[in-house]
N, C-alpha and C positions, 0 to 999 in steps of 0.2 A: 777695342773701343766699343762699349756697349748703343745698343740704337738708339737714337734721341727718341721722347715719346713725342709724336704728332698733338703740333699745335690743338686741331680741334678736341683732342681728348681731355687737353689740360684746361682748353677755354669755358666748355659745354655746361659743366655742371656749376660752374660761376653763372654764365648766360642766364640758365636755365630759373636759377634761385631768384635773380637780378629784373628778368623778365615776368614771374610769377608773382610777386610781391609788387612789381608798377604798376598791376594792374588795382592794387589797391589805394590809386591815388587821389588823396584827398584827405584822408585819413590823419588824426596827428602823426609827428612823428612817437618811435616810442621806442625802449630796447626788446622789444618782441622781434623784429624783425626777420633776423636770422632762424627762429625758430619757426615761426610761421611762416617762412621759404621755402625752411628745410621740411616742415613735415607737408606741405601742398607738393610737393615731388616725389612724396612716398604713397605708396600701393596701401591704402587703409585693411584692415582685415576684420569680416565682420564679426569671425567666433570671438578672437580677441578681444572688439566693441565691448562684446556683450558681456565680457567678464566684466570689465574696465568700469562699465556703466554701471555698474550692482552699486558702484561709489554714489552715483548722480541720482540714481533711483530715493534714495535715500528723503529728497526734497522733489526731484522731477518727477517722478511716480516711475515703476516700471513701465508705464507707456509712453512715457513722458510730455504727459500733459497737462504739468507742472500743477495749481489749483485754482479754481473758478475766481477766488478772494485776489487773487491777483501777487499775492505775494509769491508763488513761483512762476515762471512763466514758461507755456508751452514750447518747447523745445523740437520734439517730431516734428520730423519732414524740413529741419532750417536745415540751408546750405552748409555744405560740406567747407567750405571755404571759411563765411562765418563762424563756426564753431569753432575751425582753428584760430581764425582770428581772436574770439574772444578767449577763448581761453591761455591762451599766448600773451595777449594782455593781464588780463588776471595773473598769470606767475610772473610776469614781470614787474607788475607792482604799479601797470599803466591803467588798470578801471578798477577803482578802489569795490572788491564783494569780500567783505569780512567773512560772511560766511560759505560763500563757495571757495575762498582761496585754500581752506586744508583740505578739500579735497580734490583739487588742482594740480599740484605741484608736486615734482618726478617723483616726491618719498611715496607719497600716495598712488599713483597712475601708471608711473614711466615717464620716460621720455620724451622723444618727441614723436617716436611712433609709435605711443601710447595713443598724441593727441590724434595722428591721422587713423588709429583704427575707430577708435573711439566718434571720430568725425563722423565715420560712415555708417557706423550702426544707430548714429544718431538722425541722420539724414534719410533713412531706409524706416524710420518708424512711421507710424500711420499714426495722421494726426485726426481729435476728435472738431469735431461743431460744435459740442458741448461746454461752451469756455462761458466766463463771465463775460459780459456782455453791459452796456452803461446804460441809461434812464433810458435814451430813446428820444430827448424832447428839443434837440438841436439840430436834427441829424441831416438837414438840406443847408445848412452852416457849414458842418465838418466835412457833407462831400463836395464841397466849393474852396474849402479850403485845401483838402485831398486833392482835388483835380489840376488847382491852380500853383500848389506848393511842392508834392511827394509825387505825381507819377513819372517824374524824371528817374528819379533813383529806384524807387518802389512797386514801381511798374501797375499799371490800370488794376490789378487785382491786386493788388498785395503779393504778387507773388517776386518783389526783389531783385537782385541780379546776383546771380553767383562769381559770375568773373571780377565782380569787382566787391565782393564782400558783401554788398547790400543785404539787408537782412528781408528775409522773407516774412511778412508781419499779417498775413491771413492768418484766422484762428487766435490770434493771440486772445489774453486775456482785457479787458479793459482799464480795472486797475495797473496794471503792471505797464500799460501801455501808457497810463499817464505818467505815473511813478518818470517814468524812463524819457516822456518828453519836458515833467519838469527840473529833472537832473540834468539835462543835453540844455537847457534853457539857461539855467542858473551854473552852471560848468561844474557840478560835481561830476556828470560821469565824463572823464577825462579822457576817454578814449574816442569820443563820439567824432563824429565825421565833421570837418570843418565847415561845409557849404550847410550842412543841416545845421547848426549851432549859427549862422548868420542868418537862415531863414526863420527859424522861429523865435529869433531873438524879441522883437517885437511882440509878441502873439501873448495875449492877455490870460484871464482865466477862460474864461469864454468859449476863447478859440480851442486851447487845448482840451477842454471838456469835450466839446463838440469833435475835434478832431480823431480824440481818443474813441471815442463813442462808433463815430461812423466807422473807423479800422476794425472797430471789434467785431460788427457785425459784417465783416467780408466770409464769402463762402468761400471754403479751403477748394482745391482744385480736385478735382475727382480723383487723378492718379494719387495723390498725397493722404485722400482722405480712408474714412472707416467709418461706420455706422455705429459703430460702438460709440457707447456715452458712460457715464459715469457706474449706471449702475451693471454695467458686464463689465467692469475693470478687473483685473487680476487679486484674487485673493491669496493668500498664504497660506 
């Protein structure tokens, strides 16, 4: 008669998945799940990243600080967490990006311990100050609105909460910052956090200008940051 294997051996890596992924609650649901469990319990690898990333470079910039115009957005220095989140979304078909999905999805990346190396070389880049930035002519509106609505999740700086996915939104761009709170408004981006989709449901032009605006100009955190700006970017 062979040894039974020990309950806790058979439980732990369910637990483990089951326990990593609650921490994201709030979130819709979505068929990411399992994949974003499965790769938040994997050991990232950053040489691997950094192949991986030559994919993302392509729009994020080899620094990835995506572009001032706001149509890519800064990416360096967001949670490890985040990244798998959203890109977990993305190949499942839960935040609609036409154009980030081919380069998402295992044909192009790998796996799932594609997404977790890929996470971390992502999370390990130095992010710039140098970002688009919005008029400037609201901006004791948006940090009223900041103070009174986002630092539950997004914490007094913009600096986000890892354990529970929150996105870290210092540095971002301004454009891209609207873009993204009038799709979480209007329920195109599908994957957006449920309690933020009721809080800004309300929230006018106005507000979101204003909002957008005051986020852009948050100072990124010293550990995160780089002095570098646009024009010492990486040449070819």
């Amino acid at each position: 008669m062979t040894n039974p294997i020990p309950l806790p051996v058979i439980i732990f890596p369910y637990l483990a998945a089951v326990l990593s992924f609650s921490s994201f609650a709030g979130w819709n649901a979505s068929d990411d799940e399992d994949e974003s469990a499965a790769a938040l319990q994997l050991e990232g690898d950053h040489r691997r990243g950094q192949a991986i990333y030559e994919s993302c470079a392509v729009c994020h910039m080899p620094e990835g600080w995506g572009t001032p115009n706001g149509a890519y957005p800064q990416i360096a220095g967001q949670h490890r967490s985040v990244v798998i989140k959203q890109l977990a979304d993305i190949r499942a078909n839960n935040r609609d990006n036409p154009s980030m999905y081919p380069f998402a999805i295992p044909e192009e990346i790998g796996g799932v311990q594609a997404i977790a190396d890929v996470a971390v070389y992502i999370e390990n880049l130095k992010m710039t100050g140098a970002t688009g930035k919005g008029p400037g002519v609201d901006l004791d509106h948006g940090k009223g609105l900041y103070q009174e609505y986002c630092t539950e999740c997004h914490g007094k700086r913009g600096e986000g909460e890892a354990e529970k996915a929150y996105p870290l939104i210092q540095g971002q761009h301004y454009h891209y910052l609207l873009r993204q709170l009038k799709w979480i408004k209007n329920g195109k981006r599908r994957n957006a956090n449920e309690q933020m989709m009721k809080t800004i449901r309300d929230f006018g032009q106005r507000d979101l200008e204003a909002l957008a605006d005051y986020v852009s100009r948050m100072v990124t955190d010293e550990d995160k940051s780089t002095s570098m700006t646009w024009k010492d970017r990486k040449r070819e």
